[in-house]
Backbone bond lengths (Angstrom), bond angles and torsions (degrees), N, CA, C in turn:
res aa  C-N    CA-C-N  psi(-1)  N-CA   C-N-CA  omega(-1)  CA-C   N-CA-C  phi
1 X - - - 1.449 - - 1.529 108.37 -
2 X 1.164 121.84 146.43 1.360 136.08 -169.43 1.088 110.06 -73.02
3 X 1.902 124.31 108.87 1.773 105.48 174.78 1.065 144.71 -109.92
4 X 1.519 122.69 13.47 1.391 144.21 174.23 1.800 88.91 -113.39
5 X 1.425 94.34 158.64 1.322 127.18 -176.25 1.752 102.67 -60.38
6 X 1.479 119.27 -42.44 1.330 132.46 -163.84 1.134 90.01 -63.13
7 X 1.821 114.89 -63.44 1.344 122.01 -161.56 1.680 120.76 -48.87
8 X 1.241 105.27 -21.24 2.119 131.09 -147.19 1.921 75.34 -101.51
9 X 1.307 106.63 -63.49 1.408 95.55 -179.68 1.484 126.02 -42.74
10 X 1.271 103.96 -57.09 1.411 122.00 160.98 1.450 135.18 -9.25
11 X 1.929 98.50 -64.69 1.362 107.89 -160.65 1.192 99.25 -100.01
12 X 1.600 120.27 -10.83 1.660 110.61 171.53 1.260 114.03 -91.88
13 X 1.689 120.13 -7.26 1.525 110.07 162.86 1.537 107.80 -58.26
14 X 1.457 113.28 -55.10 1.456 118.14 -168.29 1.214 111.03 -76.31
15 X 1.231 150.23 -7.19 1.682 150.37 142.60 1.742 98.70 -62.01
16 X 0.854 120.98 -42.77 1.980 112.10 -163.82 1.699 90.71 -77.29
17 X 1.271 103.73 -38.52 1.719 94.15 -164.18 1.401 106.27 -87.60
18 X 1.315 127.06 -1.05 1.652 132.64 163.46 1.469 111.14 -91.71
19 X 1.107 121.65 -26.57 1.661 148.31 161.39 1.431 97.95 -38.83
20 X 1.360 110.93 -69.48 1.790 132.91 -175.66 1.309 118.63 -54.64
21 X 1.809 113.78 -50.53 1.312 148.15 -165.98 1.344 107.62 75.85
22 X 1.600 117.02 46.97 1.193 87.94 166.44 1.524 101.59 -115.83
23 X 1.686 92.42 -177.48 2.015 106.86 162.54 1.404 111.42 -73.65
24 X 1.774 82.00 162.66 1.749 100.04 167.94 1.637 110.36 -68.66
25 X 1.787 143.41 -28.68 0.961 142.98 156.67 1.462 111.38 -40.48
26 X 1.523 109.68 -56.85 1.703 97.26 -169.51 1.238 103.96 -81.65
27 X 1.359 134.43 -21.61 1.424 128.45 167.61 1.371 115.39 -41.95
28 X 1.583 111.50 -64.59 1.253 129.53 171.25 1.463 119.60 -53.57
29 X 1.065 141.14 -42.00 1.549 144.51 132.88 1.690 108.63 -7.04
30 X 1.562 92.35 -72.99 1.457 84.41 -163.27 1.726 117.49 -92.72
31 X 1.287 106.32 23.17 1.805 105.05 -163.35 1.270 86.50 -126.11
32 X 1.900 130.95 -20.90 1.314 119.49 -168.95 1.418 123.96 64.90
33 X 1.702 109.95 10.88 1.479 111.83 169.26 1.684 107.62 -120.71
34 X 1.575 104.85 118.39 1.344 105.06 -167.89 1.707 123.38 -49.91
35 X 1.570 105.48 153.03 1.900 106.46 -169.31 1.230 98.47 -61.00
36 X 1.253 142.88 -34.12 1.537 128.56 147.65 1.242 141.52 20.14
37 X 1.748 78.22 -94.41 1.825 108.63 -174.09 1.779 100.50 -81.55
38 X 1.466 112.14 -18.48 1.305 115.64 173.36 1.532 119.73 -57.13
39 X 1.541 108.95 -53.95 1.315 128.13 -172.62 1.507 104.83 -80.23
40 X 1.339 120.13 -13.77 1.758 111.42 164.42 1.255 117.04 -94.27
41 X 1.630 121.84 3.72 1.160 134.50 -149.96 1.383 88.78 -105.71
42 X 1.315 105.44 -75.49 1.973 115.01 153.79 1.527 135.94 2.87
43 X 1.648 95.95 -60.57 1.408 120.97 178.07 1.897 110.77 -88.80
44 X 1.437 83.39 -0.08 1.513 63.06 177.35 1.808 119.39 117.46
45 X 1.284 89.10 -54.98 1.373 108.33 -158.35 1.888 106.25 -77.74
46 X 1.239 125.52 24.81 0.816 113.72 172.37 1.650 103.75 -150.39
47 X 1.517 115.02 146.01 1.309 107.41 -175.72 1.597 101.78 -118.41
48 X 1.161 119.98 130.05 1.886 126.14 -165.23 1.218 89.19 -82.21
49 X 1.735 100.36 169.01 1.368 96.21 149.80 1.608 136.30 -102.90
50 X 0.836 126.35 -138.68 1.626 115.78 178.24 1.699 97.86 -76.43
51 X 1.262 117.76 -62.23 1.360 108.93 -153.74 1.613 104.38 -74.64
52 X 1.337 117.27 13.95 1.982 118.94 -166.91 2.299 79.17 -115.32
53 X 1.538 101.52 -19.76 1.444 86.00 -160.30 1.678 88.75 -87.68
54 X 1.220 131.26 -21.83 1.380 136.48 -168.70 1.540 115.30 -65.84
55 X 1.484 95.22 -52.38 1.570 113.48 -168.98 1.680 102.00 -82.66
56 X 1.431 125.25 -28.00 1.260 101.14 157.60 1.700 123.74 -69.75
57 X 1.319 113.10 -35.25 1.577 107.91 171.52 0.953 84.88 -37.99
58 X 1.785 128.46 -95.16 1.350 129.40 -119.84 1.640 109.47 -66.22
59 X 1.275 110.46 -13.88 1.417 107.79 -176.16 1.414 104.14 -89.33
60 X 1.237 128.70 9.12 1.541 133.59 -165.77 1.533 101.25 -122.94
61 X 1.293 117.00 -24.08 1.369 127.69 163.06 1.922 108.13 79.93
62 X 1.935 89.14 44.74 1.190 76.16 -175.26 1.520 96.66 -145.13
63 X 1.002 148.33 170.40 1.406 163.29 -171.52 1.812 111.36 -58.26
64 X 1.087 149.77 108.33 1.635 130.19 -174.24 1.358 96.58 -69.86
65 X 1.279 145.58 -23.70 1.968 142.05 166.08 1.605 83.92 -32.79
66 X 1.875 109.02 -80.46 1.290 111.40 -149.77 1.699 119.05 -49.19
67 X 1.226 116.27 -50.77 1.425 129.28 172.05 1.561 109.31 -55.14
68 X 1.092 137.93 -14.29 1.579 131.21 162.03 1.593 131.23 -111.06
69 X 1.418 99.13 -10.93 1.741 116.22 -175.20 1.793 91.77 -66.23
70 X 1.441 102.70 126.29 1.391 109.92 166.80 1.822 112.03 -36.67
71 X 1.260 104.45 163.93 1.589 110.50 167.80 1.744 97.17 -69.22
72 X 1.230 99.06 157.14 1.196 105.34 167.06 1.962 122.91 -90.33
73 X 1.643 98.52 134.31 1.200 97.36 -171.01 1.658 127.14 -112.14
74 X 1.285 144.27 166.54 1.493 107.87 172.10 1.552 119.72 -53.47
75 X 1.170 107.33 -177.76 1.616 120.16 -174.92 1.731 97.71 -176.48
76 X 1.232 92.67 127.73 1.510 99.61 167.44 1.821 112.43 -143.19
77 X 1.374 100.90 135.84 1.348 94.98 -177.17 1.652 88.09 -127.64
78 X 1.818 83.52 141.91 1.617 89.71 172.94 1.294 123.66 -97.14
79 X 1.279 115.07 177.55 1.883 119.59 -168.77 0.967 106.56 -62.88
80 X 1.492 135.54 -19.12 1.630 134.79 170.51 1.735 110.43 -95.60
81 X 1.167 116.64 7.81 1.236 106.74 -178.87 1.807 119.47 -118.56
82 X 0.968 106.08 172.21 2.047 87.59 -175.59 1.592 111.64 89.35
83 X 1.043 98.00 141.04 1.376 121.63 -172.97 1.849 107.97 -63.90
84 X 1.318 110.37 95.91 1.680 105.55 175.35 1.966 106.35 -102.08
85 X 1.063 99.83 166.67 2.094 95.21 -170.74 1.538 70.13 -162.07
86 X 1.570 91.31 144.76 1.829 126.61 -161.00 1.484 95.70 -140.89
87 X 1.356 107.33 117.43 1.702 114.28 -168.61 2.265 80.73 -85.54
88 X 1.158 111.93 119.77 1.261 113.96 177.28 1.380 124.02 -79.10
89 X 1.631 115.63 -3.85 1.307 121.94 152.12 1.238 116.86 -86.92
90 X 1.127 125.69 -30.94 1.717 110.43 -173.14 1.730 101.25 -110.99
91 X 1.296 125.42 -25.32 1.458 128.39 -171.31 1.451 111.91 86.76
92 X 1.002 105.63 24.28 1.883 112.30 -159.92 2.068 85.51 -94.58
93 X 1.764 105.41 132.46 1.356 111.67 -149.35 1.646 89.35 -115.93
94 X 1.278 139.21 129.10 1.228 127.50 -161.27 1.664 95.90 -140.26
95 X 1.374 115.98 83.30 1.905 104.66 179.97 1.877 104.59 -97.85
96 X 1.294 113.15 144.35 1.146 121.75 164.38 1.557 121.90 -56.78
97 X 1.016 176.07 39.35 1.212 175.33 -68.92 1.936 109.80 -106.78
98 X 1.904 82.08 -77.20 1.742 82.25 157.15 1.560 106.49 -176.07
99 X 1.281 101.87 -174.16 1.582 110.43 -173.45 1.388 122.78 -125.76
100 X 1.495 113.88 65.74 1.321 128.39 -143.60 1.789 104.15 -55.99
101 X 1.173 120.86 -38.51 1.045 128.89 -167.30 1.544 116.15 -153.43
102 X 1.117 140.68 173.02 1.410 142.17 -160.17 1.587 98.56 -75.22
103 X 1.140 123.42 143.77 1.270 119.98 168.90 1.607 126.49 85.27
104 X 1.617 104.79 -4.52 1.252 112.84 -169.05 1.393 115.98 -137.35
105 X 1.336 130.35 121.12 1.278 130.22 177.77 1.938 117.42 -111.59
106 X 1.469 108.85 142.75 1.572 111.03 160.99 1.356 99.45 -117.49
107 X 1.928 93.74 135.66 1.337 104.39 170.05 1.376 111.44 -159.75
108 X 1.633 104.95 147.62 1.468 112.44 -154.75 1.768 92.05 -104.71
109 X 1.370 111.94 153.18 1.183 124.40 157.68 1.009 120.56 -139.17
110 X 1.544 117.64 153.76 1.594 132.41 179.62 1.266 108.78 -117.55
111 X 1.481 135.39 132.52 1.459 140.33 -141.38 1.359 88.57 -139.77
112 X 1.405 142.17 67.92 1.607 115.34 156.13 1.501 112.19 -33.12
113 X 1.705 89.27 169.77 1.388 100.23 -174.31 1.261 129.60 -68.26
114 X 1.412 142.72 138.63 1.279 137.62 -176.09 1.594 132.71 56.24
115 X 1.669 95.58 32.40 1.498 126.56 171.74 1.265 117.45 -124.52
116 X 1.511 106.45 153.21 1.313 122.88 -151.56 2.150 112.40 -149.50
117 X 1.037 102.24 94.96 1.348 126.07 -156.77 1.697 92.56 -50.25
118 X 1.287 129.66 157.93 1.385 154.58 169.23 1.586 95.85 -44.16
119 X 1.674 112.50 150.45 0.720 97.61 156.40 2.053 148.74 -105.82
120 X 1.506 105.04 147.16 1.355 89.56 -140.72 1.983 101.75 -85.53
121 X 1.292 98.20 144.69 1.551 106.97 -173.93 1.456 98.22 -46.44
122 X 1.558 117.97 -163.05 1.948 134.39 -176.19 1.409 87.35 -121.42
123 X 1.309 96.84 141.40 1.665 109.63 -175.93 1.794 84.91 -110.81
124 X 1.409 105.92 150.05 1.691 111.10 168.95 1.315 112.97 -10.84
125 X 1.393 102.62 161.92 1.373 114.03 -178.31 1.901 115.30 -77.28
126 X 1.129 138.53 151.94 1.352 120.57 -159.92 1.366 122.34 59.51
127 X 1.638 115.38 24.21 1.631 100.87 171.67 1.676 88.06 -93.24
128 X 1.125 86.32 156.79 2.041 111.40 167.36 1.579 112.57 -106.38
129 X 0.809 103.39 123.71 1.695 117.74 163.26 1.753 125.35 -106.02
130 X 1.182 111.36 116.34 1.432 106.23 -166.25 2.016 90.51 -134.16
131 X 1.775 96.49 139.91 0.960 107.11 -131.71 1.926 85.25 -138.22
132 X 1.413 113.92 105.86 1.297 118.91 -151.52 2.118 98.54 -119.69
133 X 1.431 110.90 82.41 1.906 87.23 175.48 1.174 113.53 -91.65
134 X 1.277 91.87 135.79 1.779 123.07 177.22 1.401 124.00 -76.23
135 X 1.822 102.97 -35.35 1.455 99.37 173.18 1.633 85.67 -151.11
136 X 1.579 116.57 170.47 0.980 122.10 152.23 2.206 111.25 81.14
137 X 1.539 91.90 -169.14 1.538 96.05 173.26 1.827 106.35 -109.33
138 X 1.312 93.13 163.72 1.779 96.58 159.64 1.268 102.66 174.63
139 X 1.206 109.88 143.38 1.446 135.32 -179.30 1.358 117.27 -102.64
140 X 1.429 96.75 126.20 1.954 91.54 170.35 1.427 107.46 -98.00
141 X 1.396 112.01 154.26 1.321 109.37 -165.49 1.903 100.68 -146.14
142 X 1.444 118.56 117.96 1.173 115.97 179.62 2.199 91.69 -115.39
143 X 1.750 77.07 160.59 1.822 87.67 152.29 2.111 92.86 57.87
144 X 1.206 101.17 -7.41 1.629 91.48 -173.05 1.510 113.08 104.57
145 X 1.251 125.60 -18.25 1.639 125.29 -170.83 1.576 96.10 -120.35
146 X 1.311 86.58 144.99 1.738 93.47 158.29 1.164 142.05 -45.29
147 X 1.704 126.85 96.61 1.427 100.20 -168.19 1.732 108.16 -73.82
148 X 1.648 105.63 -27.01 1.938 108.75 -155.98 1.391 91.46 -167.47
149 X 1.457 122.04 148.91 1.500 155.10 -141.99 1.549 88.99 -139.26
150 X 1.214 116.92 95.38 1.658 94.31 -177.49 1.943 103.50 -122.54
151 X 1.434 122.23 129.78 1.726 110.24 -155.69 1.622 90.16 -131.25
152 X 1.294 110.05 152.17 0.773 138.67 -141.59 1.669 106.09 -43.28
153 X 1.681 107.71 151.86 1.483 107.97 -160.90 1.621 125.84 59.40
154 X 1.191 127.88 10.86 1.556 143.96 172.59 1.270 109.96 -83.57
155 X 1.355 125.68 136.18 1.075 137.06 175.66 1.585 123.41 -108.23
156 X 0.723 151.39 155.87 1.665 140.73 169.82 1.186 111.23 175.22
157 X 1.676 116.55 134.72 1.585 123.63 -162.47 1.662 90.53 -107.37
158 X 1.528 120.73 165.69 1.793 120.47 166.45 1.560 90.73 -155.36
159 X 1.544 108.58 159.72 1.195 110.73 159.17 1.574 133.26 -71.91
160 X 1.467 115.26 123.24 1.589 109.53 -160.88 1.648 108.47 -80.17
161 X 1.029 122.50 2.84 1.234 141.82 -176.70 2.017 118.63 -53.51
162 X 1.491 98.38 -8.50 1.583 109.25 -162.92 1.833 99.08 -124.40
163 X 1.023 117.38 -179.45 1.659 128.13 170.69 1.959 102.53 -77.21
164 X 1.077 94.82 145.25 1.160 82.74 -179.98 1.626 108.17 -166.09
165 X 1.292 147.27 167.00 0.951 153.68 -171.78 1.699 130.81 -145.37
166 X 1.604 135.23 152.20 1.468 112.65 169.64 1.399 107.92 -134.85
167 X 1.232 119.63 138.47 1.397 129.47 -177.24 1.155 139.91 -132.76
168 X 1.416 147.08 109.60 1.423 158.53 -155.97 1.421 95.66 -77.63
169 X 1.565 109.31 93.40 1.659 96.76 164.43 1.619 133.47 -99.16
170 X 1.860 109.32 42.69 1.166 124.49 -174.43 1.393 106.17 -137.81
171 X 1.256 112.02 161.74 1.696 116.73 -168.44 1.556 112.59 -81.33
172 X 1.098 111.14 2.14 1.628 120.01 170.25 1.714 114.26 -114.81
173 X 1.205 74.99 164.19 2.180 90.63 -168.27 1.548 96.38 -51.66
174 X 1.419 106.80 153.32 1.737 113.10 147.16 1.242 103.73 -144.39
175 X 1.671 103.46 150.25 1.550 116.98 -160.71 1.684 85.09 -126.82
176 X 1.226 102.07 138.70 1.558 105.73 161.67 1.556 114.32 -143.68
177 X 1.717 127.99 -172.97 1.333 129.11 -162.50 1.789 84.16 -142.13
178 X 1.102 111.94 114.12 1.596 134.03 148.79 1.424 122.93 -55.19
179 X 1.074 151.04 95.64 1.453 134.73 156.21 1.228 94.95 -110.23
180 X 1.827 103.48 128.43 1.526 128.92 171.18 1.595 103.23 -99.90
181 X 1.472 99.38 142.05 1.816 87.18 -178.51 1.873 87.91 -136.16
182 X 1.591 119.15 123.27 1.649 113.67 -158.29 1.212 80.78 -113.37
183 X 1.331 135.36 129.23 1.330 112.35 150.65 1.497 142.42 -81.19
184 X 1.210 134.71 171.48 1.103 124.04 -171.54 1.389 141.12 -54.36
C-alpha cells in the first residue's frame, strides 16, 4: 500500500488511467506533463507540482481530492465516543456517527416526546437528505407544513436544499439516522 502522499497520488493516477485504458503518451498529450515525468510520477518517485497535479486530474476527468484522499481504512467509533450536542431546551440529542466520505454525513437523533428540533438552514442545491426511523414517529416539516409522517422503520429521502425542520409528535422518544449526501 502506498505511504507517502506522492506515492497515494501516484498509484491512483495509474489505476484511473488503466480505469480509462489509456497510455502515458495520451496522458501526456493531454495533461502537458511529459510520459516521463508521468511514469516517475506513477512509481512514486516523483512529486508534481500543483499545476502538473491539476492538469493531470483534469485530463483524467476526475477531481485532484479524489486522486490524493488516502485509501479508505476501517474506523469505528463507539457509542461513547463522537461528538453528541443536547439542545438544552428541548433535550433533542443530535451525534454525528461519521463522515464516510466528502460530502456525506451519518447522524443519529433522539427526539423526546413532543419536540421539535431548530430550524435547520438549506444546504446547496442537489443535497439529498435521507431520513431513516429507528423507533417511534417524526415528521418532517418544511415551509411550516408537513411535508411526510414517517413511523417507525420508514424510510424517505427530500431535497435538503429548503428550510426545514423534524418533530416528534407523540409522547414517546423517536430516534432516527440522517444521511446527508452534499455534492461537490
Amino acid at each position: 500500500m502506498p505511504a507517502t502522499p506522492q506515492e497515494r497520488f501516484g498509484a491512483a493516477v495509474r489505476a484511473r488511467r488503466a480505469e480509462l485504458g489509456i497510455t502515458l503518451e495520451q496522458l501526456a498529450h493531454a495533461s502537458g506533463v511529459s510520459a516521463g515525468s508521468l511514469s516517475r510520477l506513477e512509481r512514486g518517485s516523483l512529486n508534481p507540482s500543483l499545476q502538473s497535479a491539476i492538469a493531470i486530474s483534469e485530463s483524467l476527468g476526475s477531481d485532484l481530492n479524489e486522486l490524493t484522499r488516502p485509501a479508505a481504512e476501517l474506523t469505528v467509533l463507539r457509542r461513547e465516543e463522537g461528538p453528541e450536542y443536547v439542545d438544552p431546551d428541548t433535550g433533542i440529542r443530535r451525534k454525528l456517527l461519521a463522515r464516510p466520505v466528502g460530502g456525506v454525513e451519518l447522524i443519529h437523533y433522539t427526539l423526546p416526546g413532543r419536540s421539535t428540533t431548530a430550524e435547520f438552514a438549506p444546504h446547496p442545491a442537489k443535497t439529498v437528505e435521507t431520513f431513516h426511523v429507528i423507533t417511534g414517529t417524526v415528521v418532517i416539516l418544511t415551509d411550516g407544513a408537513e411535508l411526510v409522517r414517517l413511523d417507525h422503520g420508514d424510510t424517505a429521502q427530500t431535497p435538503g436544499d429548503r428550510y426545514h425542520r423534524i418533530s416528534n409528535p407523540l409522547d414517546r422518544e423517536a430516534t432516527l439516522t440522517i444521511v446527508t449526501t452534499i455534492p461537490h
